[in-house]
N, C-alpha and C positions, 0 to 999 in steps of 0.2 A: 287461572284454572287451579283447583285443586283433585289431587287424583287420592281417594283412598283403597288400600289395600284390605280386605279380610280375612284373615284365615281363617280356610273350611274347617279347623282342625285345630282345638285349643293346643295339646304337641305342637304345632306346628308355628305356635306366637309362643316363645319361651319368653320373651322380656315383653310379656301383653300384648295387647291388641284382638286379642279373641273377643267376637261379639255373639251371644246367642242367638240362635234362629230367632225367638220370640222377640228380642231388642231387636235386629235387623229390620223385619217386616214392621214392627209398629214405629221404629223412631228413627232410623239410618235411611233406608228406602225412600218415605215418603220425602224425605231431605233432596236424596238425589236423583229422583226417576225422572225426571226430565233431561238427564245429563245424557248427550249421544255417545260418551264414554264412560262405560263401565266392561271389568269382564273377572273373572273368578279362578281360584286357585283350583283347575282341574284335577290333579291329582289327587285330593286329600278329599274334593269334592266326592270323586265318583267311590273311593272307599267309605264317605262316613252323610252318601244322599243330602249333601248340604243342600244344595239347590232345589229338589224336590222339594223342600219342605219352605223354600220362600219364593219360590217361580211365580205362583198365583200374587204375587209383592209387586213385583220386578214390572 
């Protein structure tokens, strides 16, 4: 199994790992949408509408 993390929230990856909405939904997603585990950094989410904008992805 692998598990990746994303932060909602480039602040939030100080030593990297921020992916942009647009990477996410075209190239991260379609990698992992089959996986019954996934879930997202809530907090940074609902301050900066990550999710909003790659739900139609997901």
């Amino acid at each position: 199994m692998i598990f990746l993390g994303v932060p909602a929230k480039r602040s939030a990856a100080s030593s990297g790992g921020y992916i942009p909405k647009g990477v996410l939904t075209s190239r991260v997603l379609p990698a992992v949408k089959g996986s019954p585990m996934y879930g997202w950094d809530r907090y940074n989410d609902r301050l900066n509408q990550y999710s909003s904008a790659v739900k139609g992805s997901v």
